[in-house]
N, C-alpha and C positions, 0 to 999 in steps of 0.2 A: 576899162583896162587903163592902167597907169604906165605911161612909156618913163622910165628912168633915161635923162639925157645924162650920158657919161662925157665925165670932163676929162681934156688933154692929159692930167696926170694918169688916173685909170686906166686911160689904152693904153700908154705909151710902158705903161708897169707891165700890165698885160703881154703887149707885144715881146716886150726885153723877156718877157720868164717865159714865153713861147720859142725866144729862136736861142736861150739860154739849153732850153728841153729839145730843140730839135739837132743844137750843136753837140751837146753831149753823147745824145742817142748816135751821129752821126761817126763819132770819136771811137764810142765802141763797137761800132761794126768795123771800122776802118780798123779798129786794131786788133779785134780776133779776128779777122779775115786775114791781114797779117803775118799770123802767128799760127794760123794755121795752113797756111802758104807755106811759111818755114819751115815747120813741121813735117808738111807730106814731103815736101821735095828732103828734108832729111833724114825721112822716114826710109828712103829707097837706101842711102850710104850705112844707114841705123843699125837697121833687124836684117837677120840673117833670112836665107829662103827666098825665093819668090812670094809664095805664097805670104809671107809675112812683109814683106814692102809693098805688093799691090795693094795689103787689105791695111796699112798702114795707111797706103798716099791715097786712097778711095774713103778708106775713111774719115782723115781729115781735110780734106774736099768737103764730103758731104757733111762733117759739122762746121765747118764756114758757111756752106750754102744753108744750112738749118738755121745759124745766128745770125746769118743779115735777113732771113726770113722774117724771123720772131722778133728783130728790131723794128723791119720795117709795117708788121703789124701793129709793133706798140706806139710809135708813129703816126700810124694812121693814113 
């Protein structure tokens, strides 16, 4: 077995496109989380009905909650 010893440029390339990939993934959960913040709570002044402002503000709740899921599994 051949151990390859990696030199300081390597990691350090490594590292920066590691926390390049974790800042960005970070970026878009922060901002569809956001926007869909804005959304439900506008969703209640929006749509007419109860029934159509609760299943408005429930439903963008739960697609925030589903894309900082599916971020933080891409993630890891």
């Amino acid at each position: 077995m051949i151990m390859r010893k990696m030199n300081s440029a390597d990691s350090s390339l490594d590292n920066l496109l590691k926390r390049i990939g974790i800042a960005s993934a970070n970026l878009v959960e922060a901002l569809s989380t956001g926007i869909c913040s804005v959304a439900a709570f506008a969703s209640l002044f929006v749509l007419e009905g109860w029934g159509g402002k609760l299943t408005g503000f429930i439903g963008f709740f739960v697609l925030a909650y589903l894309i900082a899921w599916a971020v933080d599994k891409v993630k890891g």
